[in-house]
C-alpha positions in Angstrom: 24.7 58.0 26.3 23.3 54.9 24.8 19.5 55.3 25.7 18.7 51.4 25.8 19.9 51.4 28.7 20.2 47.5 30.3 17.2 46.8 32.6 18.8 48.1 36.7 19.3 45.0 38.8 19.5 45.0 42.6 23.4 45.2 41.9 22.8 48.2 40.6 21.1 49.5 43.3 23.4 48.2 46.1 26.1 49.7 43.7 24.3 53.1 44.4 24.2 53.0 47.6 27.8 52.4 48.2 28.8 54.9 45.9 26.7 57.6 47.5 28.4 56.4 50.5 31.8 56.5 49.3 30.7 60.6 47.6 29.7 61.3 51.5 33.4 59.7 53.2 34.6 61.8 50.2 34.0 64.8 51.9 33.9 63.8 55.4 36.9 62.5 55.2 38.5 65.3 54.1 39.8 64.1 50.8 40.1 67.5 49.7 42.1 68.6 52.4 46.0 68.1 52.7 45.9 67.5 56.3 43.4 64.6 56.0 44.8 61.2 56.8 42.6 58.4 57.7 40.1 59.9 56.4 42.0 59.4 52.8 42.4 55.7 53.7 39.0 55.2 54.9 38.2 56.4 51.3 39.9 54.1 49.3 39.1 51.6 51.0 35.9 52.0 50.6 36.3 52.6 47.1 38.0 49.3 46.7 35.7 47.3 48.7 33.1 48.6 46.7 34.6 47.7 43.2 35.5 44.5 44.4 32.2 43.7 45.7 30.3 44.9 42.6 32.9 43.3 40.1 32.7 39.8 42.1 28.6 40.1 41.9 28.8 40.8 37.8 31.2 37.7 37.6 34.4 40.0 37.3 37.2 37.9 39.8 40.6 39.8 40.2 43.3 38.4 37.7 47.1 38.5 38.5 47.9 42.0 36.8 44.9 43.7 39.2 46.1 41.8 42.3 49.7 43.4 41.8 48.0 46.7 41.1 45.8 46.3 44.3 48.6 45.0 46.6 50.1 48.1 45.8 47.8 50.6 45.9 47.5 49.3 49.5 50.6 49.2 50.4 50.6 53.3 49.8 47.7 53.7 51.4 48.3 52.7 54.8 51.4 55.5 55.3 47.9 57.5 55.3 47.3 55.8 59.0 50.5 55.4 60.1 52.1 58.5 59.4 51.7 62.8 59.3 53.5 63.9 56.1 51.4 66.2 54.7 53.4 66.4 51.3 54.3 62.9 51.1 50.6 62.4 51.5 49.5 65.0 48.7 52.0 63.2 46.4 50.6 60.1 47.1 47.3 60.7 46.4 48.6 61.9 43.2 49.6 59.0 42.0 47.3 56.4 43.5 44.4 58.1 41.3 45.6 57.1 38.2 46.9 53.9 39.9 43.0 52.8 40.5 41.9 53.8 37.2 44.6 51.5 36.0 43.5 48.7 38.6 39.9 48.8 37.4 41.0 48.5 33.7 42.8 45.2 34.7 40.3 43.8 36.7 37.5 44.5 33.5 40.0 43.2 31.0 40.0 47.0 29.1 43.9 47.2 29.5 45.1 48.6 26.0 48.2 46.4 26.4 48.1 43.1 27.9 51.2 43.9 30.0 52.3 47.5 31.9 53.6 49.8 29.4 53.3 53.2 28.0 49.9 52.5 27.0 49.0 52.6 30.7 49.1 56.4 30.0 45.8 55.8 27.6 44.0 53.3 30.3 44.1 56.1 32.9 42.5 59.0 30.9 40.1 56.1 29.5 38.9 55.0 32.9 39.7 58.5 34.1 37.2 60.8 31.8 36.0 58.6 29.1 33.9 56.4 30.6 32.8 58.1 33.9 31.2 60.7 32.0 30.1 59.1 28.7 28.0 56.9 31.7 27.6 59.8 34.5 23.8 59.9 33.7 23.8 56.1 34.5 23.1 56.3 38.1 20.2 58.6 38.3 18.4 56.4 35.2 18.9 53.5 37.2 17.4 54.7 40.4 14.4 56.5 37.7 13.6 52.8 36.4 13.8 51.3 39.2 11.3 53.4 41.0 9.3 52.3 38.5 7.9 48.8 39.4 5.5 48.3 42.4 8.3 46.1 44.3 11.3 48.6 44.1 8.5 51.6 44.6 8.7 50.3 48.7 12.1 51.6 49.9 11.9 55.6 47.7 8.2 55.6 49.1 9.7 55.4 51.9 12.1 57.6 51.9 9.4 60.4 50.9 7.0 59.6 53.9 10.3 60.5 56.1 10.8 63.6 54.2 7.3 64.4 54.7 7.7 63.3 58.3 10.4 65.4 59.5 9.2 68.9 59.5 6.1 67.5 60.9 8.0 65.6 63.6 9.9 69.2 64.5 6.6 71.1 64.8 5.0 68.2 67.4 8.4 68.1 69.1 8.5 72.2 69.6 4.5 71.9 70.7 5.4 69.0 73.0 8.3 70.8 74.4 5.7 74.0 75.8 3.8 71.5 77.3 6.0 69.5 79.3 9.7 70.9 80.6 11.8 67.3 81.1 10.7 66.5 77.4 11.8 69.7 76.4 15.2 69.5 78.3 15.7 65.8 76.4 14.5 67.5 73.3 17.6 70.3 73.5 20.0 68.3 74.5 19.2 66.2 71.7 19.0 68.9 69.4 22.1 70.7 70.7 24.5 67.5 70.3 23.0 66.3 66.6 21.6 69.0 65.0 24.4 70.9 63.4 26.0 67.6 62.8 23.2 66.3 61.1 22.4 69.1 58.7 26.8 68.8 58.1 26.3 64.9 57.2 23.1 65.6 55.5 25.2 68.8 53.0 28.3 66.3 53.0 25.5 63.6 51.8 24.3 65.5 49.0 27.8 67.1 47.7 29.1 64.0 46.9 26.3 62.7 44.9 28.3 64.3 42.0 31.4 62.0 43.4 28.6 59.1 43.7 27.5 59.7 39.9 31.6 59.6 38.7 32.2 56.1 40.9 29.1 54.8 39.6 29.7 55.7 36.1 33.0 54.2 35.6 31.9 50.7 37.2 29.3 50.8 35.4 30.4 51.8 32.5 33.4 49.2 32.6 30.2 46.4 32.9 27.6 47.3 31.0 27.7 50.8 30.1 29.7 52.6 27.2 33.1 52.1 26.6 33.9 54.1 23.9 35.7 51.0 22.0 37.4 53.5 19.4 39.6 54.9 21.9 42.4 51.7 22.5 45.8 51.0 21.0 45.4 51.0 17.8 43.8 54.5 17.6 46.9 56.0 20.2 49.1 54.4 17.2 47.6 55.9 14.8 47.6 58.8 16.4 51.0 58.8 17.5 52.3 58.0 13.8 50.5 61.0 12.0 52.6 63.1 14.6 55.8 61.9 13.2 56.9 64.0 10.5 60.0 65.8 12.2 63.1 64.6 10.5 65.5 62.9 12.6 68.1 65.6 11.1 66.5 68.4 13.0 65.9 66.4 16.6 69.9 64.9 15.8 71.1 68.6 15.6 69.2 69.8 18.8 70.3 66.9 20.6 74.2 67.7 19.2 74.1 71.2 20.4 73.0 70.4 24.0 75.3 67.4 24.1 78.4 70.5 23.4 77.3 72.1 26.7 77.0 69.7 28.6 80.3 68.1 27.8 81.8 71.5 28.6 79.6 71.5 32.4 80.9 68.3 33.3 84.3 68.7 32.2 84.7 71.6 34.7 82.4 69.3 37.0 85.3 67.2 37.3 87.9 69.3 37.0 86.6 71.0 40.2 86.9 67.3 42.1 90.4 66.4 41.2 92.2 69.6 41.2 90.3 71.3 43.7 88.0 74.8 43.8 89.4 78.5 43.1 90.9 79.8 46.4 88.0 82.3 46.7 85.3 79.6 46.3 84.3 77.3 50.0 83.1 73.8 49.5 79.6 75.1 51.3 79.3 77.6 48.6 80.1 75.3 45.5 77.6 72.3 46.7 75.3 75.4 47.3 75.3 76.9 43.9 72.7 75.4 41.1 71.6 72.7 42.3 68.1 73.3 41.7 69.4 74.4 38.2 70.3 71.7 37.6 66.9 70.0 38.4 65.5 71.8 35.9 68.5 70.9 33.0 67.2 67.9 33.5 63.4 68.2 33.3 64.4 70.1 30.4 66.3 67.3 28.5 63.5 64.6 29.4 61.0 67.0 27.4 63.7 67.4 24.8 63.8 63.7 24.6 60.2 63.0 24.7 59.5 65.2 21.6 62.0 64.1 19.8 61.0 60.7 20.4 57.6 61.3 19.5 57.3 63.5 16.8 60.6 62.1 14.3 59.8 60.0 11.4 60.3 56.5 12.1 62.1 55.8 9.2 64.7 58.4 8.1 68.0 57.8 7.5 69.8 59.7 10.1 67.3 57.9 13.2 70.4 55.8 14.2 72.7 58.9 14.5 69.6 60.3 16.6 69.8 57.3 19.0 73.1 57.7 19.9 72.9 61.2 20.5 70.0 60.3 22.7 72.0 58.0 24.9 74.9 60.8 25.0 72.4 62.9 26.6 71.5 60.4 28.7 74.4 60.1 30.2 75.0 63.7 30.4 72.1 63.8 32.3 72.9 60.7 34.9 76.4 63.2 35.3 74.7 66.2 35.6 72.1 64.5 38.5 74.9 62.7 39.9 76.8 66.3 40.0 73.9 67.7 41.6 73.8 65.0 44.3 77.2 65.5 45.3 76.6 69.1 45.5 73.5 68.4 47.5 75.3 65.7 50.1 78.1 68.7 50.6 75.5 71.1 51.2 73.5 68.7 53.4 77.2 67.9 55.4 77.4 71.7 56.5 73.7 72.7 57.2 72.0 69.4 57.5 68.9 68.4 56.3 65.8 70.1 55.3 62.4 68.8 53.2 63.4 70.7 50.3 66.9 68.8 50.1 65.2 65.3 50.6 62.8 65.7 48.2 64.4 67.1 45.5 67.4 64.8 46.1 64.4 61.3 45.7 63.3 63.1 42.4 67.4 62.9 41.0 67.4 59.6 42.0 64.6 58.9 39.9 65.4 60.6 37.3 68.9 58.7 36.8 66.8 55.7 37.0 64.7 56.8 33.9 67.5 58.5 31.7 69.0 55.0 32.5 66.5 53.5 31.5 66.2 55.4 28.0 69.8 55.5 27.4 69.3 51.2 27.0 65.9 51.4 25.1 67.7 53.2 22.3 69.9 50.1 21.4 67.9 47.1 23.5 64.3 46.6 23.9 62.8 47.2 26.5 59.3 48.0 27.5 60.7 51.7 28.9 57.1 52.7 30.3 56.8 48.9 32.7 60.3 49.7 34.1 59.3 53.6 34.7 56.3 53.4 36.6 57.9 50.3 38.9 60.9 52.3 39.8 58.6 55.1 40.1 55.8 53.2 42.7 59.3 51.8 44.4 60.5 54.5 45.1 57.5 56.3 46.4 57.0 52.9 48.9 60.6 54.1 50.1 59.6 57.7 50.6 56.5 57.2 52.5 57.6 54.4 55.0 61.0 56.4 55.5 59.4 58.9 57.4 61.3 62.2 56.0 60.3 64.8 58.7 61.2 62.3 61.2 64.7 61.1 59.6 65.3 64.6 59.2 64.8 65.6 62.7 67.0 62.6 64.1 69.6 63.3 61.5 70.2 67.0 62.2 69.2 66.3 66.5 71.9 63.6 66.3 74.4 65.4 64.5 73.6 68.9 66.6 74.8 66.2 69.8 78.1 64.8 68.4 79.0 68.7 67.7 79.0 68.4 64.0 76.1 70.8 63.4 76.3 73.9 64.7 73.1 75.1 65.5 69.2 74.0 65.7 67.1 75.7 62.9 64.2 76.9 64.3 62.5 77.9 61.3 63.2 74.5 60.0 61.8 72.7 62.8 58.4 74.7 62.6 58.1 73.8 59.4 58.5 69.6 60.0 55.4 67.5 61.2 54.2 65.8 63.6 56.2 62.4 63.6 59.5 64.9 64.3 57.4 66.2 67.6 58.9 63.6 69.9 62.5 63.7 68.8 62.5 67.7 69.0 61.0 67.3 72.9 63.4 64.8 74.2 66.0 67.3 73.1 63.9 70.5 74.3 63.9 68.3 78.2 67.7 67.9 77.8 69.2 70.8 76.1 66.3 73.5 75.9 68.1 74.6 73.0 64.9 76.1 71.6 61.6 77.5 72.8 59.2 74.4 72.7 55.8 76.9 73.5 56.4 78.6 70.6 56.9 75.5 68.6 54.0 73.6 69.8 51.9 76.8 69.0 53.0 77.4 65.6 52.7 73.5 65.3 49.0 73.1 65.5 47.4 69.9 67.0 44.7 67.8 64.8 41.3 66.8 66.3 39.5 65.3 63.6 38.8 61.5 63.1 39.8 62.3 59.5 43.2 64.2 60.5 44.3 61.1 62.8 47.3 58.7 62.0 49.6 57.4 64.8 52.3 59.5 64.4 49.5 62.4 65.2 48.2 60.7 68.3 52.0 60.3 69.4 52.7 64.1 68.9 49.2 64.8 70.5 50.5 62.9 73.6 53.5 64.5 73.8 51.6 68.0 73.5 49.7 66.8 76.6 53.2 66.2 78.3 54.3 69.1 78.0 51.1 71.4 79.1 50.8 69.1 81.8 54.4 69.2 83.6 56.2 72.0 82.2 54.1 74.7 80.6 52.8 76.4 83.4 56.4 76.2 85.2 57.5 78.4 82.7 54.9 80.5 83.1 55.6 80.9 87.0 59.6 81.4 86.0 58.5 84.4 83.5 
């Protein structure tokens, strides 16, 4: 770290304090745990408020790339308040990380590319470990210098006669407490209600200094700190270009051999929808066979495509030859994932739905997008890494505010009315959250069709601030329902 270090400012030293605030909500709010909800929204905005905040005091004002990034990363954040997914919520998280690295590089004007593109790949793991920890020492130099003068002395002087006061406070309070039994009644009740919750705040408080030092850093760093200036487009260039020494010949041949196969598969694919399936073969059993197989045919031709992509020689004679055959695998692949859908919606028409189905059936969807997407960068240009991570934030909008364990539960409750599917899946409905929880009881009060004690006791309730959303309090309520007006009837009846 660059020891001429610029003199701390009381920017700086609000800027601690709200990141050692944000370290603490980090683990308070459970942003380590998949359960957590609010407590993952009370996080980023907190984050957020306190980037904007710090940025607006350095002079930094929100441009119209950063605002578009912002808008969006709260738009996915409030499914965190309004609803229970658990997974949706894991995934989410997964991708609004990198999304904030990306929004603070906009706001600061580091971008590597002046509009969304692949280089948005290199912004993340910039913002992401490159300048949080070439500054992580930042933060604890700040508060050392500023301790230093006789005016910013007052408030850690102060902070070390309250130390010093504490234990000294507990022995009085003890002594106090023989002498006198109302005080020492008010002193154990206080000390009953706060004490294990302050010594809990007070380890939460110093855990996440190491979160505070990270936040701090990359602010920092992004201000007035290091920036590590060799690491932008031109050195991922570089880079990339001493990495392409495959000949297109090789990566044409690959591509030529898999494109055989896969001509073969979809020939039979279709062959299978106009003449029909071998007598000893059931439509249930066809849409059930490979379709996760043919996930992974797919993963496996993106990688194919990416390394090929990457490591050929950008000029060799036979690169044209390797474009085509790049868009006929494309395509394959948009057949293959539409093959696997209608396999899927078959499936789904004879068991009904299940999380698994849902979210494997988003990820084809997005995945036709992209191999769409590549098969018309290989003849038009496009900027292929802009139109990927739009579709790919679209798409994950869609999936959060859809509610899937709720559509799932009033798809297969609706269809289990009409007649059209056979049976309620017990194990399935275990597995759903909480936002299915009223849909599944409205059916237990009419039908009965399943033992809702057992659910509700394999479907545990939440009690934490940081566990609550509104679908939560909803299922909560209708947990209180049903102890209160039908639980112990059954009880009586058994």
């Amino acid at each position: 770290m660059d020891n001429n270090i610029t003199a701390p400012d009381r920017r700086d030293l609000y800027l601690t304090a709200g990141m050692v605030l944000c370290g603490f909500i980090f683990l308070e709010g459970g942003m380590i745990d998949p359960e957590a909800a609010l407590g993952k929204a009370v996080f980023i905005a907190a984050a957020c408020a306190a980037s904007v905040l710090y940025l607006h005091a350095e002079g930094i004002r929100q441009n119209r790339g950063s605002m578009w990034v912002l808008a969006s990363i709260i738009v996915l954040s409030l499914p965190f308040v309004l609803f229970s997914g658990c997974t949706e919520h894991i995934i989410t998280m997964l991708a609004l990380i990198p999304m904030c690295f990306y929004w603070i590089a906009c706001s600061c004007g580091q971008t590597m590319d002046s509009k969304l593109s692949v280089y948005a790949i290199g912004d993340v793991i910039k913002q992401g470990l490159i300048i949080p920890f070439r500054n992580y020492g930042s933060c604890p130099e700040i508060i050392a210098q500023s301790s230093k003068g006789p005016k910013s002395r007052s408030p850690f002087l102060v902070g070390a006669g309250i130390l010093i006061a504490v234990p000294l406070m507990a022995a009085a309070a003890i002594l106090l407490s023989e002498a006198d039994k109302s005080f020492s009644t008010l002193i154990g009740t206080i000390a009953e209600q706060l004490s294990w919750k302050w010594a809990r705040y007070l380890g939460e408080t110093i855990l996440g200094i190491p979160v505070a030092f990270y936040m701090f850093g990359l602010l920092y760093g992004n201000t007035k700190g290091e920036k590590r200036e060799d690491f932008n487009k031109d050195s991922l260039s570089q880079t990339a270009q001493s990495l392409a020494k495959l000949p297109a010949l090789i990566g044409t041949t690959v591509l030529i051999c898999l494109n055989v196969i896969y001509a073969v598969f979809l020939g039979l694919q279709i062959r299978h929808v106009i003449i029909g399936l071998p007598e000893e073969m059931t439509y249930s059993e066809f849409a059930r066979q490979g379709f996760f197989q043919l996930c992974e045919v797919a993963m496996i031709n993106l990688a194919v495509i990416t390394a090929v992509s990457i490591f050929r020689k950008k000029r060799d004679t036979s690169l044209k030859l390797m474009k085509i055959q790049i868009s006929i695998m494309s395509v394959f692949t948009i057949g293959i994932s539409c093959t696997a859908l209608t396999k899927m919606f078959m499936y789904i028409d004879v068991y009904g739905l299940t999380q698994k189905r849902v979210y494997t059936s988003v990820f084809m969807v997005f995945l036709i997008i992209v191999f769409a997407a590549i098969a018309i960068h290989q003849f038009r240009r496009i900027n292929l890494g802009r139109v990927v991570c739009i579709a790919g934030i679209l798409i994950l909008i869609l999936f959060n505010y859809a509610g899937v364990d709720r559509t799932i539960a009033r798809y297969n409750i609706a269809r289990y009315e009409k007649g059209t599917l056979e049976m309620m899946n017990m194990d399935l409905m275990v597995t759903l959250d909480d936002s299915a929880l009223p849909d599944l009881y409205r059916v237990w009060k009419e039908t009965e069709a399943f033992d809702m004690a057992e659910l509700l006791r394999r479907n545990k309730p939440h009690y934490t601030w940081a566990d609550w959303s509104i679908e939560r309090a909803r299922a909560n309520k209708v947990r209180e329902d049903y102890y209160r007006n039908f639980y112990c009837l059954e009880e009586d009846v058994k």
